[in-house]
VOLUM-84268 format. One record per residue (C-alpha): x, y, z. Coordinates in pm, whole numbers, plus 50000, padded with zeros to 5 digits. Example, Ala and Ser with C-alpha at 12.3 -4.5 7.8 and 13.67 -1.06 7.14 Angstrom:
! residues 2
512304955050780
513674989450714
//
This chain:
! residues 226
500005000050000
501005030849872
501485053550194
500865096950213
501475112150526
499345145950588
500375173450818
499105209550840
501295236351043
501985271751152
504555294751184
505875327451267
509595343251189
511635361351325
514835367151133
518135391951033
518555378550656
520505388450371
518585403250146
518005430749884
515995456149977
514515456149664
513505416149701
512215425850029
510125458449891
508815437949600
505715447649471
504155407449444
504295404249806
501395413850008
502665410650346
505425431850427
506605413450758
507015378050512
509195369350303
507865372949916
506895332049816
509535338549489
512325350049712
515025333549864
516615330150241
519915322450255
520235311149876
517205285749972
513705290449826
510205281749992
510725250749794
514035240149962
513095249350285
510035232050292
512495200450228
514865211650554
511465213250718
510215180750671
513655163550774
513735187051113
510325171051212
510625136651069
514085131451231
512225134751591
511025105551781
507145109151839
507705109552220
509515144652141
507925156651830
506435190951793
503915178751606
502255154751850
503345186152147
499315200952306
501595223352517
504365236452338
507645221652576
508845204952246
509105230252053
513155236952061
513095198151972
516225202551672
516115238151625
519475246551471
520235279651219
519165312151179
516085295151106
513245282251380
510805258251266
507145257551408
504905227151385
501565222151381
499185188651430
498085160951202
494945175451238
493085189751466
493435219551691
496525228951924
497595260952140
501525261952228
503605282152397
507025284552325
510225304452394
512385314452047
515465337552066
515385367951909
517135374151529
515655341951434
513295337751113
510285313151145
509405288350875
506225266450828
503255249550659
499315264750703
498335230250530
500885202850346
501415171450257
504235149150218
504875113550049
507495087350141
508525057349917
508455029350090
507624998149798
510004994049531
508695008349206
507685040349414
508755069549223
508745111349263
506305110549015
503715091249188
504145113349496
504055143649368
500645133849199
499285121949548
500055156149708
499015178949469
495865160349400
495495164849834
496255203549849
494135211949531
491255205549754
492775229950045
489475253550090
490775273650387
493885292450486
493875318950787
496985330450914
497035362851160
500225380551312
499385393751627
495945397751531
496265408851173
495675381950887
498085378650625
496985376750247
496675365149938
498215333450095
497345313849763
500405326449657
502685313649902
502115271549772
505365253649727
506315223849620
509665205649737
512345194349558
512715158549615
514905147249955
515665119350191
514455112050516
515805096250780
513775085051034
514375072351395
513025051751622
509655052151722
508885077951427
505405093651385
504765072751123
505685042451255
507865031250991
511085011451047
514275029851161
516405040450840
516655062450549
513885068450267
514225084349941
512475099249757
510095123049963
507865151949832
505735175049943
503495202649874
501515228350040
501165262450143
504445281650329
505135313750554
508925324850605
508175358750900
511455378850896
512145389051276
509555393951541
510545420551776
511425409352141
508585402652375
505235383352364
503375374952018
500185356151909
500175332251606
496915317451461
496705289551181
494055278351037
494165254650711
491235233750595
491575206050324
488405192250167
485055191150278
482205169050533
483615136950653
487025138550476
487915171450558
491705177950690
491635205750927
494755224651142
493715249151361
497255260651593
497785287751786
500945297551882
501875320252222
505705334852136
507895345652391
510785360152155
513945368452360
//
């Protein structure tokens, strides 16, 4: 059996990049405090990170992974970089609180999905296929900074190039221990530059589908940045 592994997820950034001002002025992007969805951070694009994203969280053992975190005390769980990742839930609704230092930028996914090979004959073809056909269906994205929604976040889908994953013991997907490759994903992306110091709100909110089969994240993220 062919195996997709949905996640939706949140984020907020805080971050001192190098970048042209006139990248970071351009007209396509919509939210000022983001960075533009055809830009790049640290030579990487939404696409690339997006990759780096998905081998942060798969790389943690369920007992310590953000994703599976109600409270928010796993949330430095592999944070490395200029870079801090947020997670979110495989669906469902979550409120965190978490502690980032300042000068970092935050990366995540509103809504995504991600495939793994795991049958010989499974190609990047076939994966990329299964997402796509998932995150066409996405009928909801909400994401507000400190109470003001960001927008046209339509534009801010990326699919990844593909990558391997390595995944430990007692992974959240319950696969054996070892690498896989190829993985894909697709979804929809926020890169925040720098949140000042002090206390911030994040709210997610991505909706896949419809009735029975609908795929709903719903996080919200308390920031202490310091």
């Amino acid at each position: 059996m062919k195996k997709i592994f949905l996640l939706g997820i949140v984020l907020v950034v805080l971050f001192g990049a190098t970048m042209s001002v006139a990248a970071m002025e351009a007209s396509s992007n919509p939210n000022p405090g983001v960075l533009p969805p055809d830009s790049e951070l640290q030579g990487l694009t939404y696409s690339e990170w997006s990759a780096k994203w998905w081998q942060w969280l798969l790389g943690i053992p369920a007992d310590k992974n953000p994703n599976l975190d109600d409270s928010g005390a796993n949330c430095a769980e592999g944070q490395s970089g200029k870079v801090w990742y947020l997670a979110g839930t495989f669906g469902g609704p979550a409120t965190r609180t978490c502690t980032i230092p300042s000068g970092k930028a935050i990366f995540f996914p509103i809504v995504n999905s991600v495939w793994v090979a795991t049958e010989p004959g499974d190609t990047e073809e076939m994966g990329r296929q299964i997402n796509k056909d998932f995150i066409d269906k996405t009928t909801l994205l909400d994401v507000k900074v400190d109470g003001v929604p960001l927008q046209e976040l339509k534009k801010y889908r990326a699919a990844s190039p593909a990558f391997d994953v390595d995944l430990p013991e007692n992974n959240v997907f319950g696969l054996g221990p070892g690498e896989y490759d190829p993985a894909v994903s697709d979804g929809f992306w926020i890169m925040l530059w720098p949140l000042s110091g002090g206390n911030h709100e994040i709210r997610i909110h991505g909706t896949v589908g419809k009735g029975a089969k609908k795929f709903d994240v719903n996080v919200i993220y308390n920031l202490v940045v310091k």
